[in-house]
C-alpha angles and dihedrals in degrees: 000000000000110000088235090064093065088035095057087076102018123061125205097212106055097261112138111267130169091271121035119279120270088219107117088352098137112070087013119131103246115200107208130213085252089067094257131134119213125169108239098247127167087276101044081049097052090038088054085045097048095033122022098190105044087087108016104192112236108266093029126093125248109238100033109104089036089062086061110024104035116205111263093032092105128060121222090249087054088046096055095051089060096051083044088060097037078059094057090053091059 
């Protein structure tokens, strides 16, 4: 998976995108659409990466990142170097 297809929704330096910025993401409190509040750990980060719906952030539509990123498209390696990189950004 090429970097530009995550960062076409997601930015890396807190502008609005059509998914919520990756910019202190990692550690960060997330509020979801189901009221609840979860702090974004190395888990919350590779469940949201494998599968996009389990935990929809509030403001931001359920099905959308599925419909792109369908779940099962990305391996756990890939997964973890994601959460890898969304830990750099801290």
């Amino acid at each position: 998976m090429e970097e530009r297809a995550c960062l076409s929704c997601h930015s890396i330096d807190g502008r609005a995108g059509t998914g919520p910025t990756w910019k202190g993401l990692a550690g960060s409190t997330v509020e979801l659409a189901d009221g609840r509040t979860v702090v974004a750990d190395w888990d919350y980060l590779r469940r949201s990466i494998l599968d996009p719906d389990a935990d929809v952030v509030v403001g931001f539509p359920s099905g959308l990142m599925a419909s792109v990123i369908r779940p099962g498209t990305l391996d756990e390696a890939e997964a973890e170097a994601i959460v890898r990189y969304l830990e750099e950004l801290r």
